[in-house]
C-alpha positions as MATLAB code, in Angstrom:
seq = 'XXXXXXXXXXXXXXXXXXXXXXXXXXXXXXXXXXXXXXXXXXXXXXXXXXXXXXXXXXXXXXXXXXXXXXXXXXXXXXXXXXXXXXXXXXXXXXXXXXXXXXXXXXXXXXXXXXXXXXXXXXXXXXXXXXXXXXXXXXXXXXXXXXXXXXXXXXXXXXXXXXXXXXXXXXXXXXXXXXXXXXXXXXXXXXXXXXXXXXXXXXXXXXXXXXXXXXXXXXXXXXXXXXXXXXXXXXXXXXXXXXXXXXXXXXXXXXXXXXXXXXXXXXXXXXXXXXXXXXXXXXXXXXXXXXXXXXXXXXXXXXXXXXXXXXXXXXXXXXXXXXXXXXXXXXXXXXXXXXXXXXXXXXXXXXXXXXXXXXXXXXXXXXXXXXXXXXXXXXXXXXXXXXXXXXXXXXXXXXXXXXXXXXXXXXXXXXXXXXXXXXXXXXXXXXXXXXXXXXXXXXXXXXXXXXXXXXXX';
ca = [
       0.000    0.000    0.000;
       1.147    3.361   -0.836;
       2.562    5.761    2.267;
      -0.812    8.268    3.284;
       0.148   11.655    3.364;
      -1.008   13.709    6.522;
      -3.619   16.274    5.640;
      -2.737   20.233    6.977;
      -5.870   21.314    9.539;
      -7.707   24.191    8.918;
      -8.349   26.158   11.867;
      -9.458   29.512   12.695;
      -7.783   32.772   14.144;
      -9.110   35.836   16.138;
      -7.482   38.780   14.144;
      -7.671   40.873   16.871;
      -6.278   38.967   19.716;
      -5.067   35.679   18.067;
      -7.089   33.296   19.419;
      -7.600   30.089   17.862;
     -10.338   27.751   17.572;
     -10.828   24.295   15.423;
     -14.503   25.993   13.771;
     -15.591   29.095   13.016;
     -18.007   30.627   15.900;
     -19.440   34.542   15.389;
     -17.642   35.473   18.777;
     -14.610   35.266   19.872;
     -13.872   33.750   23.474;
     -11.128   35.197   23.942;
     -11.813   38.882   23.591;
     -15.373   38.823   23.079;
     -14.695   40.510   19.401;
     -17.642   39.667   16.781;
     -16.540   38.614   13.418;
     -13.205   38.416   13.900;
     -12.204   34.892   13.071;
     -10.287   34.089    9.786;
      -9.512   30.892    8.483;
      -6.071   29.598    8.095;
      -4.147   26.344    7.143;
      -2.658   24.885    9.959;
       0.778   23.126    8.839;
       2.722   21.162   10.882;
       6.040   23.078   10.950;
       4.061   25.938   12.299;
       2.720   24.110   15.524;
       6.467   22.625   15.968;
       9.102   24.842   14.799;
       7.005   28.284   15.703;
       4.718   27.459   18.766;
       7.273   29.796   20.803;
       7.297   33.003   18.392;
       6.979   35.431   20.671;
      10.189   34.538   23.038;
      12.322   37.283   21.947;
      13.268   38.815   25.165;
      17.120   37.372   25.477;
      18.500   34.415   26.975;
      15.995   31.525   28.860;
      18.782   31.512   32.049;
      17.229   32.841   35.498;
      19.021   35.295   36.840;
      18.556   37.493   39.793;
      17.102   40.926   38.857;
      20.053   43.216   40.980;
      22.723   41.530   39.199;
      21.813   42.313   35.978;
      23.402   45.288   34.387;
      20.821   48.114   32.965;
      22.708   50.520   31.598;
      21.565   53.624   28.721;
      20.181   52.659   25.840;
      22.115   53.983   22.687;
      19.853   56.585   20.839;
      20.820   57.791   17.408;
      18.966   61.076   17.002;
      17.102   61.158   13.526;
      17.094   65.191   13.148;
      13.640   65.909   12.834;
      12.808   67.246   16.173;
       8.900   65.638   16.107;
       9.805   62.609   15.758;
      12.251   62.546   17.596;
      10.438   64.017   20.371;
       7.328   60.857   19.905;
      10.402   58.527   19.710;
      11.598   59.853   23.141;
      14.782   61.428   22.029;
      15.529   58.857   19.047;
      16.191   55.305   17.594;
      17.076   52.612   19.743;
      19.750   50.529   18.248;
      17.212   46.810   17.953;
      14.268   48.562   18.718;
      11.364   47.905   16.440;
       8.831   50.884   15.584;
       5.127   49.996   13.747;
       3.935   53.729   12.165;
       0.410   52.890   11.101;
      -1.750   55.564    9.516;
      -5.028   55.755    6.559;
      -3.364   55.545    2.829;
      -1.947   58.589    1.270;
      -1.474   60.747    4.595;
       2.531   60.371    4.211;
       3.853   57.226    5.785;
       5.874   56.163    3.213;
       7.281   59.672    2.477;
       7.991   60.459    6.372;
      10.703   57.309    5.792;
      11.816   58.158    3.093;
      12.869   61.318    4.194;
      14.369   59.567    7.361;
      16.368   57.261    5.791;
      17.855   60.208    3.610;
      19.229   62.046    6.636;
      20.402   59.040    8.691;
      22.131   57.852    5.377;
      24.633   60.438    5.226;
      26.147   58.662    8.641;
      24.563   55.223    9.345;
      24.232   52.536    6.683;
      20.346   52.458    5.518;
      18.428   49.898    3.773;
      14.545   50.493    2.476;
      12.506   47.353    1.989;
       9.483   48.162   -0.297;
       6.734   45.570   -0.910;
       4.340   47.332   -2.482;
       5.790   49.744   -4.875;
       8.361   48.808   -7.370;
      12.009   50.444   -6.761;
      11.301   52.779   -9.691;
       7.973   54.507   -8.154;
      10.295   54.786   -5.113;
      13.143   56.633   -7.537;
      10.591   59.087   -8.562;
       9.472   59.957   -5.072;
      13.045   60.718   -3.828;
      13.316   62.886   -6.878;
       9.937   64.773   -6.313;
      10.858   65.538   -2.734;
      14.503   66.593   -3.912;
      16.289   64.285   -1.482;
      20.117   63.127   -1.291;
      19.150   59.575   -1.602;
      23.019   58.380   -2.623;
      23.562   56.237    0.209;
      19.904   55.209    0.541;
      20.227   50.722   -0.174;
      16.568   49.949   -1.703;
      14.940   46.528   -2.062;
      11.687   45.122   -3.361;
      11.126   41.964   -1.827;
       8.296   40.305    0.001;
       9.728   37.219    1.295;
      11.120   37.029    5.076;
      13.567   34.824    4.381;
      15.062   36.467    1.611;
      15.303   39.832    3.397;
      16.736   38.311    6.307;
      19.460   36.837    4.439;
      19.778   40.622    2.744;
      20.344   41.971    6.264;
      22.753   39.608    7.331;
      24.806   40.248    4.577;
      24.524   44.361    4.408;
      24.138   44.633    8.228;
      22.261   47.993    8.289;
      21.875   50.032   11.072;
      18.291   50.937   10.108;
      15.442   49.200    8.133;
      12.196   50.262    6.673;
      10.043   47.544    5.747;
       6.808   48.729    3.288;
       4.329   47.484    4.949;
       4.402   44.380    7.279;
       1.136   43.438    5.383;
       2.474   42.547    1.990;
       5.148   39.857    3.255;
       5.212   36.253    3.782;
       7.510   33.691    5.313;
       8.111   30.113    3.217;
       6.921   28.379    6.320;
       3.242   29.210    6.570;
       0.872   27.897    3.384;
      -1.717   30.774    4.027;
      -1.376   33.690    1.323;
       0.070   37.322    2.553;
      -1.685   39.682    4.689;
      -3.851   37.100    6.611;
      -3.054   36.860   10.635;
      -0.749   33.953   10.793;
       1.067   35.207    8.171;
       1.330   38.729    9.363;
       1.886   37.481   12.946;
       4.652   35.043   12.245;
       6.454   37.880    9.296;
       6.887   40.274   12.013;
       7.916   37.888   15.082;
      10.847   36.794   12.297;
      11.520   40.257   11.860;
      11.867   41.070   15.769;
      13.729   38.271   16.787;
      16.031   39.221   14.083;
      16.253   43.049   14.910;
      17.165   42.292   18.440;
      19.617   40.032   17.586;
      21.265   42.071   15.190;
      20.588   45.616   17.012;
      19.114   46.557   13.508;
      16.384   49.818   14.151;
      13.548   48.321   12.847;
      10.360   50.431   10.899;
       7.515   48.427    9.923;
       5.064   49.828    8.060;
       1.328   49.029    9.202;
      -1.993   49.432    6.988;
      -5.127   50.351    8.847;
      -8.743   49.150    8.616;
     -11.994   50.806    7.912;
     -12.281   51.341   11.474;
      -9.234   53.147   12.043;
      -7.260   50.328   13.670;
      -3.922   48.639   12.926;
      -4.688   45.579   10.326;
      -3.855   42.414   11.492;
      -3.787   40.463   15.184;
      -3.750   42.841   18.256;
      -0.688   40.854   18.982;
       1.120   42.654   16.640;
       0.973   45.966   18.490;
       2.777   43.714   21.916;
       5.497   42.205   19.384;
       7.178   45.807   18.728;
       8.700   48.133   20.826;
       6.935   51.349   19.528;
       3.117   51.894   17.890;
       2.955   55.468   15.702;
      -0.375   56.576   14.575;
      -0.695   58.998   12.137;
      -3.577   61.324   12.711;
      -5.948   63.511   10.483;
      -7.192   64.057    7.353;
      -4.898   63.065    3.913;
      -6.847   65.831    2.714;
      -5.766   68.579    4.419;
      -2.141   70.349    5.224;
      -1.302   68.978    8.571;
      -0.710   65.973   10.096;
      -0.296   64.471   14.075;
       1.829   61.959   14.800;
       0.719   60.440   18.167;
       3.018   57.663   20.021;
      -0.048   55.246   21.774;
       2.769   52.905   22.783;
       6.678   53.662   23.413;
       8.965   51.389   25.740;
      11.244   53.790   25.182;
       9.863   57.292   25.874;
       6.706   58.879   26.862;
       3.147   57.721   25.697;
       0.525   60.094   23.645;
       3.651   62.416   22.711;
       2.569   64.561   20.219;
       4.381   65.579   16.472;
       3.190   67.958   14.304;
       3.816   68.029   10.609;
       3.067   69.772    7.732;
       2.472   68.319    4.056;
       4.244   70.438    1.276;
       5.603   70.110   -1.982;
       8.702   69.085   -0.631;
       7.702   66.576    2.087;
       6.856   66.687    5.633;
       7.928   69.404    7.579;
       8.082   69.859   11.164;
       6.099   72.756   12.606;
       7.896   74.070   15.210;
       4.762   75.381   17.260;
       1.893   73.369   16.894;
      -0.030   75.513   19.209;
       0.148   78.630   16.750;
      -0.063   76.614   13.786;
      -4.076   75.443   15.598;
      -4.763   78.779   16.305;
      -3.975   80.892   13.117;
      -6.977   79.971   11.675;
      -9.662   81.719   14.256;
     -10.847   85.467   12.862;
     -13.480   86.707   14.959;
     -15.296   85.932   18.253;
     -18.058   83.669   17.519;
     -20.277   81.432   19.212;
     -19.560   78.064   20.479;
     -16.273   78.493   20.124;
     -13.370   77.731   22.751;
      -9.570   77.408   23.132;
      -8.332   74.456   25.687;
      -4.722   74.394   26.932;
      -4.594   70.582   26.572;
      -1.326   68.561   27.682;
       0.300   66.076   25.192;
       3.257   63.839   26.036;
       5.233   66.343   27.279;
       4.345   70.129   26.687;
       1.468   71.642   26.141;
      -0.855   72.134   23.486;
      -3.304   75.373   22.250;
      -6.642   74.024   20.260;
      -9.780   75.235   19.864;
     -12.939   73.281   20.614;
     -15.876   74.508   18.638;
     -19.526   73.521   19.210;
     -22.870   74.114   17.453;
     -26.184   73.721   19.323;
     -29.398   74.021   17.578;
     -32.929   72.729   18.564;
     -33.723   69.378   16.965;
     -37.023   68.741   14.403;
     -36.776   64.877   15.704;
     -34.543   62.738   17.823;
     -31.625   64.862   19.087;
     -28.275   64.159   17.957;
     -25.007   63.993   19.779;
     -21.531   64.285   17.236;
     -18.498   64.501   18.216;
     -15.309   64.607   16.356;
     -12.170   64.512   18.277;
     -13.808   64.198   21.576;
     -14.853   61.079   23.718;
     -18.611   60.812   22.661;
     -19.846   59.144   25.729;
     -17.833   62.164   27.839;
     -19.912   64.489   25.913;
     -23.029   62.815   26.707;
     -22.066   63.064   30.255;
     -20.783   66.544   30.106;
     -24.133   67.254   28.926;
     -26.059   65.259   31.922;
     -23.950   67.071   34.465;
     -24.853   70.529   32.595;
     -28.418   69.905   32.734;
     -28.553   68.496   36.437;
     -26.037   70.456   38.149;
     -26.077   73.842   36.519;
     -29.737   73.768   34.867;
     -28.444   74.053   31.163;
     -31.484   72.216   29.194;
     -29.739   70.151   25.782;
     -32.413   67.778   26.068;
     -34.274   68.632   23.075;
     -30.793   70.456   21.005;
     -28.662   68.617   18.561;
     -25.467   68.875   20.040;
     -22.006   69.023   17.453;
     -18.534   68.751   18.627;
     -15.205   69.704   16.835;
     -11.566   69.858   17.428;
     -10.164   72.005   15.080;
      -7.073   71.063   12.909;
      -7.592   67.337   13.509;
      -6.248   66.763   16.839;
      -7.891   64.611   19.129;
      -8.134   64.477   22.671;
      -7.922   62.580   25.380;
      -7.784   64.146   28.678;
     -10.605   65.185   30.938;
      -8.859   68.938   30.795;
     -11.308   69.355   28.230;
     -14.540   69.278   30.115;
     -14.911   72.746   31.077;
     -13.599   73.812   27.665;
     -16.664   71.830   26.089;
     -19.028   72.689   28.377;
     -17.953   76.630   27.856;
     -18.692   75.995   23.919;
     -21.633   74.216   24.754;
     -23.006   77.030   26.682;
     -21.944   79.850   24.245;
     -23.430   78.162   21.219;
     -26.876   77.762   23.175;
     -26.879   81.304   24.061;
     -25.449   82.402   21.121;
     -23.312   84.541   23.473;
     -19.088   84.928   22.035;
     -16.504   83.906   24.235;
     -13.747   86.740   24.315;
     -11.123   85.845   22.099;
      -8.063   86.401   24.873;
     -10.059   83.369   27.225;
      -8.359   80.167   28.046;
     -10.407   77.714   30.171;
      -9.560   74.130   31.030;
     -10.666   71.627   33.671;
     -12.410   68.251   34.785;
     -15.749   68.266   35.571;
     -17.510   65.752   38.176;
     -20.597   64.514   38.379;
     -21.691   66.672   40.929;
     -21.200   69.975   39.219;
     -17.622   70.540   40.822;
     -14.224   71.451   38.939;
     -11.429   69.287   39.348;
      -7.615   70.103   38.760;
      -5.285   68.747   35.894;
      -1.945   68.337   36.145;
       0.437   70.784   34.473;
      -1.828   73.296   35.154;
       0.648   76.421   35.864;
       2.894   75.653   32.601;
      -0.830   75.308   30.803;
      -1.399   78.668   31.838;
       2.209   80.448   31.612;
       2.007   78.837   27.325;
      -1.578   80.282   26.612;
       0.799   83.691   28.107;
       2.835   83.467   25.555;
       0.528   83.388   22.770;
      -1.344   86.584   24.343;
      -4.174   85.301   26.087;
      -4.977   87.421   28.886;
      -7.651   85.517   31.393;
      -8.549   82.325   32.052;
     -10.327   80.101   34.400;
      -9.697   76.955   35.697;
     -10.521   74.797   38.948;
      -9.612   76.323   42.308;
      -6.870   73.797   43.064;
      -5.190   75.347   39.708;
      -4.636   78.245   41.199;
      -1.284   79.419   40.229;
       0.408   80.115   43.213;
       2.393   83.111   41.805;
       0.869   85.521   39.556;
       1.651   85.321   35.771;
       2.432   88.293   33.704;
      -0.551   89.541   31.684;
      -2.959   86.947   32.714;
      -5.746   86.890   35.192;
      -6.519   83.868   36.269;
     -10.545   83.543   37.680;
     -10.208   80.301   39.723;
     -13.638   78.809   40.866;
     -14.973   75.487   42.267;
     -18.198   74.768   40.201;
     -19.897   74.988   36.622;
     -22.128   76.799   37.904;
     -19.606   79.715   39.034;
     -17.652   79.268   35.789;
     -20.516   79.474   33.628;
     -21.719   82.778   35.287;
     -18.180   84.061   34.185;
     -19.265   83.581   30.611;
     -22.502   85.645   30.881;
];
């Protein structure tokens, strides 16, 4: 009798959080995620050679923590102070950074231009996947960059670029995009989770043992996320988000995950005809737009990363023909529909029957309760169709019982809306700045209630 060949199993694979299960089911039990499982070809090399992927940490030996050595990691400093500043003060020599971001809003050209100006000292090597090495030719030549030293290579396969590397040894890698590549060892076709999963836990291992700076660029989905496993975002050291519209001039790059620096740091770029360029102040860049007092409009002092931030918050409240409607863009929607509880309830501001729209301008959004009493003030000035003065800062967190809370940072808050002229503000009583600052009164007050009677 002939010998019987043994048959790959199909299972199925959470593509948010990687769990597995032997038939599809609606929900996931790991995460609770609906439609999330994907089928995939289970081969027997991957269950025996690969079961232990994610062990990338260093040697298995147990050692006692106070005898192992920390010491500084090594930071080479790109030269663009943004990213630098979301990268926590540079590249770390084996460190591996995902920058994920909607198509066209300048991923690919952001590396580009990095490469460029670490090439003229470190060795360099761009891996493209998804554009041939001509398309990248006439990018470099549009954005008028020294690209000499820049090493280029199209190539989709993991084993093939990991031979590349070992060869060249690089000190930095861009690979274009994590989603396009495959490994030899997994049947299942590129882009789907195993093969996504198991690309970039190759690519890891390999950038920690080599001390290769790693870039891997990440596609998103429709709903704004990372594509591919969750898991993917625990594999690298750093996850970059670009934020805002492709259509429009400027662009945020947030850091939502950083071993090596400070989360939520903020960058701020700007797309010309020659690339992305930092801006320099962010918080004048958000504000040169505003002409004349208006309604519903507001300027926060919010705190990002490390400094902080001028935006304006802008609302619109009109009364609603049918079921009222609550938008917000940039904000936490279920904070606004408690900001607008505690309004009603605490300081008798009735939304009940108003459509209710919320906007951050220039893109940003936040993510701090600092921007409750900056809401609530656009809130109220909308509904009584009542301008804020143009010079007025106001930030705070507002309870459910009506009472102001204090933020952190809130004297350097205050001293940067100084700088850009503003000349009174209010803020919680415990904000208080305990000396006075030059060309700002500051009206300090415990409730929404008192704050709000400041506006009229």
């Amino acid at each position: 009798m002939g010998q019987t060949l043994a048959k790959d199993k199909t299972e199925y694979v959470c593509s948010d959080c990687g769990a597995t299960s032997s038939k599809w089911i609606g929900q996931c039990t790991g995460c609770l995620a609906w439609n999330t499982m994907a089928e995939q070809v289970k081969s027997k090399a991957m269950t025996t050679q690969h079961r232990g992927y994610a062990g990338t940490a260093g040697s298995s030996a147990i050692r006692a923590l106070d005898s192992i050595e920390a010491g500084n990691e090594v930071r080479q400093p790109i030269g663009v102070a943004e990213l630098d500043r979301v990268l926590g003060g540079g590249l770390v020599s084996g460190g591996v950074v995902l920058l994920g971001g909607d198509p066209g809003i300048g991923k690919s050209t952001l590396l580009l231009q990095v490469l460029a100006r670490l090439s003229t000292t470190i060795s360099v090597l761009y891996i493209t996947g998804e554009e041939s090495l001509q398309q990248l030719a006439l990018r470099a030549e549009r954005l008028k960059l020294d690209v000499k030293n820049v090493q280029c290579l199209s190539e989709t396969c993991v084993e093939t670029i990991m031979r590349q590397v070992g060869q060249h040894r690089p000190d930095v890698i861009v690979i274009d995009s994590i989603q396009t590549l495959f490994t030899e060892q997994l049947q299942s076709a590129p882009g789907s989770v195993a093969q996504v999963r198991e690309s970039a836990a190759q690519l890891v291992r390999m950038a920690k043992a080599s001390n290769v700076a790693t870039f891997l660029v990440g596609h998103v989905t429709k709903e704004g996320g990372i594509a591919g496993p969750r898991v993917l975002e625990h594999m690298v050291d750093t996850v970059l988000f670009f934020e805002g519209d492709g259509s429009r001039r400027y662009r945020v790059l947030r850091a939502i995950k950083n071993r090596f620096g400070a989360v939520n740091e903020l960058g701020v770029f700007a797309m010309t005809d020659g690339g992305l360029k930092e801006v320099a102040n962010p918080s004048a860049m958000f504000l040169s737009g505003r002409g004349e007092a208006s309604s519903g409009s507001a300027v926060l002092a919010a705190w990002e990363g490390t400094r902080p931030l001028l935006v304006e918050v802008q609302a619109l409240v009109d009364r609603s023909p049918a079921q009222p409607r609550r938008v917000a863009v940039g904000v936490d929607p279920h904070r606004l529909a408690m900001l607008l509880a505690v309004m009603h309830r605490q300081a008798g501001i009735p939304v009940v029957d108003q459509d209710v729209f919320i906007n951050v301008v220039g893109g940003v959004r936040i993510v701090e309760t600092a921007s409750d009493l900056a809401l609530a003030s656009a809130i109220y000035s909308s509904l009584r169709d009542s301008p804020l003065p143009m010079d007025l800062l106001v930030f705070g967190e507002l309870g459910l019982g009506g009472e102001l809370r204090p933020v952190p940072y809130g004297e350097d808050r205050l001293r940067e809306a100084a700088k850009h002229g503003f000349k009174q503000a209010i803020v919680a009583q415990a904000n208080a700045p305990k000396r006075a600052i030059a060309g700002m009164k500051v009206n300090a007050v415990k409730t929404l209630s008192q704050a709000l009677d400041l506006l009229t």
